[in-house]
N, C-alpha and C positions, 0 to 999 in steps of 0.2 A: 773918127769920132763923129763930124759932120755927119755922116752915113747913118751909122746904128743909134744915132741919139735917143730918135723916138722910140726908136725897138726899146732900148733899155730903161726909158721910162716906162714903159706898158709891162718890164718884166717886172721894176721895182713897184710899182703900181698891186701886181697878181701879187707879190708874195708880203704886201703889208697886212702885217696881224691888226686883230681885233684887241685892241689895250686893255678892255672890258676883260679881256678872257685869261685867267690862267695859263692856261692851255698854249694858247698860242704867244703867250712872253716865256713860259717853260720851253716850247722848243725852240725858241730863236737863240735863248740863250747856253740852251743843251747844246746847238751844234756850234756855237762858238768855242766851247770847251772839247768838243769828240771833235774837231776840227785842227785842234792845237797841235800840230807837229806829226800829222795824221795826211794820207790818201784823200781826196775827197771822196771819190766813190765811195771809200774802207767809211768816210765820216759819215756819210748820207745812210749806209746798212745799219749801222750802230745808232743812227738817229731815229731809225723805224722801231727796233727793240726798242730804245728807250723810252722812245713816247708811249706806245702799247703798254710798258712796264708803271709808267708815269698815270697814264689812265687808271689801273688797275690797284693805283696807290700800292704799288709790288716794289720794295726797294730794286735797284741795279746792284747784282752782280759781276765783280770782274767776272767768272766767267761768261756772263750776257755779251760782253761788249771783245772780248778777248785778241777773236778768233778776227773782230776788224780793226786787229793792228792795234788796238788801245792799251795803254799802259794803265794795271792794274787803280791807281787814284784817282784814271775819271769817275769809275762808279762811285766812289765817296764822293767828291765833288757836285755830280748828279742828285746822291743822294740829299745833300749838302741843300742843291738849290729847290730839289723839290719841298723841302718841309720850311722855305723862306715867305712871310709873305711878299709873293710875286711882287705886287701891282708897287709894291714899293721902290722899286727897280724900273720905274717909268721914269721920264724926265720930269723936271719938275717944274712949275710956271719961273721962267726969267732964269732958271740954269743954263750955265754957256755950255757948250757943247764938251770942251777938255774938262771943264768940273766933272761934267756927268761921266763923260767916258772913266775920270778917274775913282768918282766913286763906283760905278758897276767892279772896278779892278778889285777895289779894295773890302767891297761886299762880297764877292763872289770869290770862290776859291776857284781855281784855275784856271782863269783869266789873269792875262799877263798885259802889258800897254798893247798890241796889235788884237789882242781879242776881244778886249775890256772895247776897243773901238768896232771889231765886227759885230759883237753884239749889239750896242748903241744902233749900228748902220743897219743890223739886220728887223731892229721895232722900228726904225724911221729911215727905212730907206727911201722915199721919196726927198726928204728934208734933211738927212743927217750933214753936217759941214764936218765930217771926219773919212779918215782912210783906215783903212789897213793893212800897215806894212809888211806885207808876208812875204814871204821866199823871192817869190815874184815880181813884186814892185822892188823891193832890193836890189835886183837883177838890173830891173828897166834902168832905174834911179842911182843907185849904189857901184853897179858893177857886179854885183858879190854872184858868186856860184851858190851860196848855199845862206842857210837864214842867220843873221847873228842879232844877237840882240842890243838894240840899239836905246840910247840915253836918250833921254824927252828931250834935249834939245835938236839931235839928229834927228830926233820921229820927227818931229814939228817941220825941221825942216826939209824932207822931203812927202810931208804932209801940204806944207804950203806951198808946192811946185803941182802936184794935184789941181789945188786949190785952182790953181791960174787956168785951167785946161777948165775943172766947171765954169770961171766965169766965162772965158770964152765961147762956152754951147750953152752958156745956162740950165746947166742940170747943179745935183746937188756934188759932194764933195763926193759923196760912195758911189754914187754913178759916177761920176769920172775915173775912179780907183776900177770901178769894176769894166769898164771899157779897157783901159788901159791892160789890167789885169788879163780879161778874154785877148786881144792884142797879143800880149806877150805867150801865150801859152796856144794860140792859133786855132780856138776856137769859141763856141759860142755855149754862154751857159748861162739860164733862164734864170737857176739857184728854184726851181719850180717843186723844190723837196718838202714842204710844208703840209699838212693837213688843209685841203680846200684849196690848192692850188696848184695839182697833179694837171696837168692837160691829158 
């Protein structure tokens, strides 16, 4: 972590959106949902379709997304978030982090407690104080072979063992999640899928 800290600041850095923009809070939280239980490659293909489709005010079709592994109710769900006003789905002055993360849950259809957190992580990845416990960090943290869904008090606390690794480098709580994350999976990943932030 000592090593790649700065690298993973300069990634979260490239792929913070513009709050201003639709656009760019629609896909942050489009691939928190095509993400859910999903490839990420399969998620990153299905996020190029959808933003195209999103642009072109084209609703999502299951079959748009199908063929990458998605289960027919993201496209609702998409459709769902495109016709939300967005920018209401920002954080809000003086909200704590687990409020927000909860309500993006409770707004958004198909966000679950670990998405409702990657999307928060993914409009504020520089700053966000959240993780997202996916497959993977279960693994690191849990033991588990495989993702189970875990009670806010387990999320929390293998959210605040994260926690102790940011303070340690001083990054935020999703840079440490996602160091950790690249770590367990033995490689390195930019998350450089965004409009405006392709190298």
């Amino acid at each position: 972590m000592a090593t790649n800290r700065e690298k993973y600041e300069v990634f979260a850095r490239a792929i913070a959106p513009n709050l201003e923009s639709d656009s760019d809070i629609y896909s942050r939280i489009a691939f928190a949902i095509l993400s859910a239980n999903s490839p990420f490659d399969d998620s990153v293909k299905a996020l190029d379709v959808t933003i195209k489709l999103y642009e072109k005010r084209q609703a999502v079709k299951p079959s748009d997304i199908i063929f990458y592994k998605m289960v027919p109710a993201k496209a609702k769900y998409l459709n769902r978030l495109g016709r939300m006003n967005l920018q209401t789905l920002r954080r809000r002055y003086g909200e704590d982090w687990h409020a927000y993360r909860l309500r993006l849950r409770s707004s958004v259809l198909g966000l679950g407690l670990a998405k409702a957190s990657f999307a928060a992580c993914l409009l504020y990845p520089s700053t966000a104080d959240l993780a997202c416990v996916d497959t993977w960090i279960q693994k690191v943290f849990l033991g588990h072979t495989g993702f189970k869904n875990l009670g806010v008090s387990d999320y929390l606390l293998v959210e605040s063992k994260i926690r102790t690794y940011a303070n340690c480098f001083n990054v935020s709580t999703f840079i440490a999640q996602w160091l950790i994350w690249d770590h367990a999976r033995g490689t390195f990943n930019a998350h450089a899928i965004f409009p405006g932030t392709h190298k």
